[in-house]
C-alpha positions in Angstrom: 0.0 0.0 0.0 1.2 3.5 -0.4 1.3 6.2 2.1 -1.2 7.9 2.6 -0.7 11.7 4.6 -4.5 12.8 4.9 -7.1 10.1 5.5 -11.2 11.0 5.1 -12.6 7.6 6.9 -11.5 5.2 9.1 -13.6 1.7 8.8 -14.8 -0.1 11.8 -15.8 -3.8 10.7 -16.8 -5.5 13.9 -19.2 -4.3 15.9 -18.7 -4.9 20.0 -14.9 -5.2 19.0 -13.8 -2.0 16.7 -16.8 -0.3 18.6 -19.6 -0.3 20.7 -22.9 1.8 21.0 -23.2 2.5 24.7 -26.6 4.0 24.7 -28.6 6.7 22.7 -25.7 8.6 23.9 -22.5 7.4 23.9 -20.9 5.0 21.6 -17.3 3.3 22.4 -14.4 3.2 19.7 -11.4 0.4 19.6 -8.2 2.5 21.2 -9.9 5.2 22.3 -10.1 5.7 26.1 -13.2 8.1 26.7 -16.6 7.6 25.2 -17.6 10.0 22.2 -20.9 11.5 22.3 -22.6 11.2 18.9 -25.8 12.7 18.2 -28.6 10.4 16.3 -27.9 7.6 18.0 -32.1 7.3 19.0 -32.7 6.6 15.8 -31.6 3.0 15.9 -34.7 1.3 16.4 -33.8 -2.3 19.5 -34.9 -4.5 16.5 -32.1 -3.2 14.5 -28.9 -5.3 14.2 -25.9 -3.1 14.2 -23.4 -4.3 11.7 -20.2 -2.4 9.9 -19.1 1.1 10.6 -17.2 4.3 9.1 -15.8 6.5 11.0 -15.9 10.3 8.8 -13.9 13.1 9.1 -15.3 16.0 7.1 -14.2 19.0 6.8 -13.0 18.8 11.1 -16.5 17.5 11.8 -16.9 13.9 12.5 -19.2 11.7 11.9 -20.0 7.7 12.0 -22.1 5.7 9.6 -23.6 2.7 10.9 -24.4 -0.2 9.0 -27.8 -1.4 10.5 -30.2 -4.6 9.6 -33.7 -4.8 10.1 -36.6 -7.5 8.9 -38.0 -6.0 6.1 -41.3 -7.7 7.2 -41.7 -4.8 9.9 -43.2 -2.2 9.9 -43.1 0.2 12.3 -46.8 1.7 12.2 -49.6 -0.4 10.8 -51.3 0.4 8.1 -54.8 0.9 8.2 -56.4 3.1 6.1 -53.9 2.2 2.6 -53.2 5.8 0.5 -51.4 5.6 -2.5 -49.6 8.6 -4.3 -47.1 8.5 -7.0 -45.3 11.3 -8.8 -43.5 12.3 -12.1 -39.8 13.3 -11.5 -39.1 16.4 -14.2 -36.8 19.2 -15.2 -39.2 22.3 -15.4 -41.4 20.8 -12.2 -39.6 19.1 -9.9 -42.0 16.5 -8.6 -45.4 16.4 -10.3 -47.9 14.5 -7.9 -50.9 12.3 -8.8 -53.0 13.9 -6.4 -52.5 17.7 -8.5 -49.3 19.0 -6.3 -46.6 20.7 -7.9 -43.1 20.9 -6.2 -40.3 23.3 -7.4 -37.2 23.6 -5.6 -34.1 24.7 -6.7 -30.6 25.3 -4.6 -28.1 26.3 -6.4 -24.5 27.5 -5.9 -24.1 30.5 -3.5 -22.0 33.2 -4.2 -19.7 33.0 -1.9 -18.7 29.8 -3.0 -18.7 30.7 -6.8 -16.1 33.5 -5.8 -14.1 30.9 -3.7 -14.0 28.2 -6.7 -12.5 31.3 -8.6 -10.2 32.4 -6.2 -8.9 28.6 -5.9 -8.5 28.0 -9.6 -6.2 30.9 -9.7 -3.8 29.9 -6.5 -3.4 26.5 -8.4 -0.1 25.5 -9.9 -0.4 22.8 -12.3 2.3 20.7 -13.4 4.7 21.9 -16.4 2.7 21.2 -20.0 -0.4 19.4 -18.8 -3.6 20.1 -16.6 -2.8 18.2 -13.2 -2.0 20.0 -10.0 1.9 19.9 -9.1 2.7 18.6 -5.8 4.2 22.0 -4.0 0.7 24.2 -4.0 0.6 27.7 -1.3 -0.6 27.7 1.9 -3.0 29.7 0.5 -4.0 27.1 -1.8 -5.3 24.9 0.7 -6.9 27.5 3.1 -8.8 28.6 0.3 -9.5 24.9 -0.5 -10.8 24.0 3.1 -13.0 27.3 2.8 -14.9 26.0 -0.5 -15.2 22.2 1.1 -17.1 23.9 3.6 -18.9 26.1 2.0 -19.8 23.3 -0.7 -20.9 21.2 2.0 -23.3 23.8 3.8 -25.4 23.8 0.2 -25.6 20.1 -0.4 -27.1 20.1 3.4 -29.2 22.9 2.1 -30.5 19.8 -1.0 -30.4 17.0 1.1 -32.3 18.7 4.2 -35.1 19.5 1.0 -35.3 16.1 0.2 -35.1 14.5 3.5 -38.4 16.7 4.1 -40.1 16.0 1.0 -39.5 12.3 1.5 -40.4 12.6 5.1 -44.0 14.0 3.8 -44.7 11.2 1.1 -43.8 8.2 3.3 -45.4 9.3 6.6 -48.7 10.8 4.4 -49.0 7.7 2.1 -48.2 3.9 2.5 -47.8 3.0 -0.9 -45.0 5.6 -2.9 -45.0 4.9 -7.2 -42.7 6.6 -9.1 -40.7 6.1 -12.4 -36.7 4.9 -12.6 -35.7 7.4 -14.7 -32.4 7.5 -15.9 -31.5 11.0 -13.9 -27.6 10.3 -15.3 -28.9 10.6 -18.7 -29.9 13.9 -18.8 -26.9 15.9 -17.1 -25.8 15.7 -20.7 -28.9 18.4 -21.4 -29.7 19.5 -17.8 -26.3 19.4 -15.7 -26.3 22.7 -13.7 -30.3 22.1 -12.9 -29.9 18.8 -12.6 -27.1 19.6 -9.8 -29.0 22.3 -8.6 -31.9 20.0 -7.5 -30.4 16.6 -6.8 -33.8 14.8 -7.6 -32.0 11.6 -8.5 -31.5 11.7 -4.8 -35.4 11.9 -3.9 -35.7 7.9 -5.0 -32.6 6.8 -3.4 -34.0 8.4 -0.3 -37.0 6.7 -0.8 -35.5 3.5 -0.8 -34.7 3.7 2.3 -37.9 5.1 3.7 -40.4 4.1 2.3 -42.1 0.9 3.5 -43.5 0.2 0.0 -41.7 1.3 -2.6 -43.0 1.0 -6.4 -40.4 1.5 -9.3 -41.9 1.6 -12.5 -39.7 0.1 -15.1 -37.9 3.7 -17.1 -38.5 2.5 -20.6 -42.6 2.4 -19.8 -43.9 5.2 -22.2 -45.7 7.5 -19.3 -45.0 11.1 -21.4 -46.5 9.4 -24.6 -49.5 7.7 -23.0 -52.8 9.0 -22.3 -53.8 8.6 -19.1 -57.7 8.6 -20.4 -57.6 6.1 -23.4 -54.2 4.7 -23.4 -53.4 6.0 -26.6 -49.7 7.0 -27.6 -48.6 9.5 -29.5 -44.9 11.3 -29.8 -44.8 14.4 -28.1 -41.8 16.7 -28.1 -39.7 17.6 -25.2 -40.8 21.7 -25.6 -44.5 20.8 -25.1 -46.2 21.2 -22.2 -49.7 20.4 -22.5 -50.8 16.8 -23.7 -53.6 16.6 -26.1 -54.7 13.2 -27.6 -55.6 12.6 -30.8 -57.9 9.9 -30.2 -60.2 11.1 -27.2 -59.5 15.1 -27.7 -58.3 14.7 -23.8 -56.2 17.6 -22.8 -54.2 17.9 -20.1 -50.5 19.0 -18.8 -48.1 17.1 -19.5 -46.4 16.1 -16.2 -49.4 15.4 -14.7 -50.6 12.9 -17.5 -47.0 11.0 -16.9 -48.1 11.0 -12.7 -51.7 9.8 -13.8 -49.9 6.8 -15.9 -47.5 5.9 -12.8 -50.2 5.5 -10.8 -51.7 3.2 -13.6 -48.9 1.2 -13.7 -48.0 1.0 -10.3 -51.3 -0.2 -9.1 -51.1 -3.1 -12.2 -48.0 -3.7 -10.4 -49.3 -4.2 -7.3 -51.6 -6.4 -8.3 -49.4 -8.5 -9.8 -47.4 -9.0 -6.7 -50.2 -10.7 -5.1 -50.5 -13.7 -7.9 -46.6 -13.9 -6.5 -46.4 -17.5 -4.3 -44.7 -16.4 -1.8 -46.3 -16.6 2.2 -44.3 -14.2 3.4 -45.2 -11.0 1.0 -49.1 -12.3 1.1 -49.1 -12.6 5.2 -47.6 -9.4 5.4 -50.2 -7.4 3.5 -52.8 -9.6 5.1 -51.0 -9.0 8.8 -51.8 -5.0 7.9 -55.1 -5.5 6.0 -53.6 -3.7 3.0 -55.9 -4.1 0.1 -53.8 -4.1 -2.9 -57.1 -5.1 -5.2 -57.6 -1.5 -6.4 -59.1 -0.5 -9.5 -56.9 0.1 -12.1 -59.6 3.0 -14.0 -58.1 6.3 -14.4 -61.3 8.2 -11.6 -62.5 11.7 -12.4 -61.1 14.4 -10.2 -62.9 17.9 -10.2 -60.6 20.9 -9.5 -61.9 21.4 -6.2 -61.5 17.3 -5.4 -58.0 17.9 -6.1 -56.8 20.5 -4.3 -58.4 19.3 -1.3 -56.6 16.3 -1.9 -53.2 18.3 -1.9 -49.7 19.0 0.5 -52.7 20.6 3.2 -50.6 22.5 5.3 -47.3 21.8 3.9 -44.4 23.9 5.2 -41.4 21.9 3.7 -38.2 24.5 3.5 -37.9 28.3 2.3 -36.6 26.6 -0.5 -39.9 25.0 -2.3 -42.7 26.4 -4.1 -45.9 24.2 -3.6 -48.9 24.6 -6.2 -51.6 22.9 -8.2 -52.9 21.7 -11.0 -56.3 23.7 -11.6 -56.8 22.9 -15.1 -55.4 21.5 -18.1 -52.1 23.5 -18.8 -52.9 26.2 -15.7 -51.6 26.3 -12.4 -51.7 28.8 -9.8 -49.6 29.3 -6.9 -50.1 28.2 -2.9 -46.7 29.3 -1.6 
């Protein structure tokens, strides 16, 4: 191996031996005389099994990552009336719900840190003839470098606290989450700065983790092409906004159509996991009486049906605008 003069992360690979949580409080690391207080520590629910470890060092702040495994036949609050939502992930609207809720964030770079990445870029000293930093950069160089890191790292909080909240509403509002797996990679090559700005590819690995019952829709279904009233499918280009079939004459925006069609498709899903013979999945839904027999008819919502049926009361960050869809191609703001 070779050396190695700055280290990030320090892996602890058996727990009770490398270290030891003590309580909600206190955890106990291999070598290390006095107990370190961590914060978060609650969270670990007593039917967790604590496995692997990392201890972080980021930017002087520390930080440990627990490796945790639970039954994924638990579930921590039973479900008893089932709600389903499922949303359209997008570039102009950031999260297009079934249920007629818009969400637009966007986070992007502050200044300060712009100015920083400038001021860096000009300290560097890149090796003779090519593009690669030289070994011997300024003191300066790496004060100004430990300013960015942090700076860089108080915005992605800023994105991730955003998503942690709107993933925190879907999965404690609704029991079933349906979404598409689209290929967020794919379109930095059109979209990078919004793209980065927003960080939506990270709203369905944080649902992953969240949500009890996860959906993912397969990303080659045709959502944007399909007509959420007939089923009919049409190409419609990227600038268009508003959907309008040529078979029934339904209009409609275009977002919203692709939502309507996920929740389509998700509920077909769903029913095909009960015709699955497996004892375990069935008993589960039957433990929790949740019906997955719904009908699979796109129902008639009047404008007034759906904005009851919106984020009532949401007050997710300073940083998202919440509104609806009123009618086909119109929205109107909340917040």
């Amino acid at each position: 191996m070779k050396f190695k003069s700055f280290i990030t992360s320090i892996p602890l690979n058996q727990y009770t031996i490398t270290y030891k949580i003590i309580n909600n409080n206190y955890i106990k690391i291999q070598n290390i005389k006095q107990l370190l207080k961590v914060n978060g520590l609650d969270n670990l629910e007593c039917y967790y099994e604590p496995a692997s470890a990392l201890l972080i060092n980021n930017n002087n702040n520390y930080y440990i990552n627990i490796t945790a495994y639970k039954n994924k036949y638990i579930l921590e609050k039973p479900v008893n009336n089932q709600k389903i939502i499922s949303f359209d992930l997008g570039i102009k609207n950031q999260l297009t719900c079934s249920n007629g809720s818009i969400l637009n964030y966007n986070i992007p770079k502050s200044k300060k840190e712009i100015r920083l990445q400038r001021s860096l870029s000009r300290k560097a000293r890149y090796a003779e003839g090519t593009k690669k930093l030289s070994r011997g950069q300024s003191r300066n160089y790496y004060k100004n470098k430990n300013k960015l890191n942090k700076e860089q790292n108080k915005t992605m909080n800023r994105r991730k606290d955003t998503i942690n909240k709107i993933t925190h509403y879907l999965t404690s509002n609704y029991d079933i989450v349906i979404t598409q797996n689209d290929n967020i990679r794919g379109w930095k090559h059109l979209f990078g700065r919004k793209i980065e700005s927003t960080g939506i590819g990270g709203i369905i690995d944080a649902l992953k983790h969240k949500a009890s019952t996860l959906i993912l829709l397969d990303k080659f279904i045709p959502t944007t092409k399909e007509c959420s009233n007939c089923h009919n499918k049409y190409d419609i280009k990227l600038d268009e906004r508003i959907y309008q079939c040529h078979n029934c004459g339904f209009i409609i925006d275009r977002d919203y159509n692709s939502a309507l069609n996920d929740m389509y498709y998700g509920i077909k899903k769903l029913n095909e996991l009960l015709k699955i013979k497996n004892k375990k999945l069935n008993n589960y839904f039957k433990k929790y009486n949740i019906n997955l027999n719904v009908p699979m008819e796109r129902r008639e919502l009047t404008p007034v049906e759906i904005i009851a049926s919106g984020f009532e009361g949401l007050n997710i960050s300073p940083y998202v605008k919440l509104s609806m869809v009123s009618e086909a191609g119109s929205l109107y703001a909340l917040a």
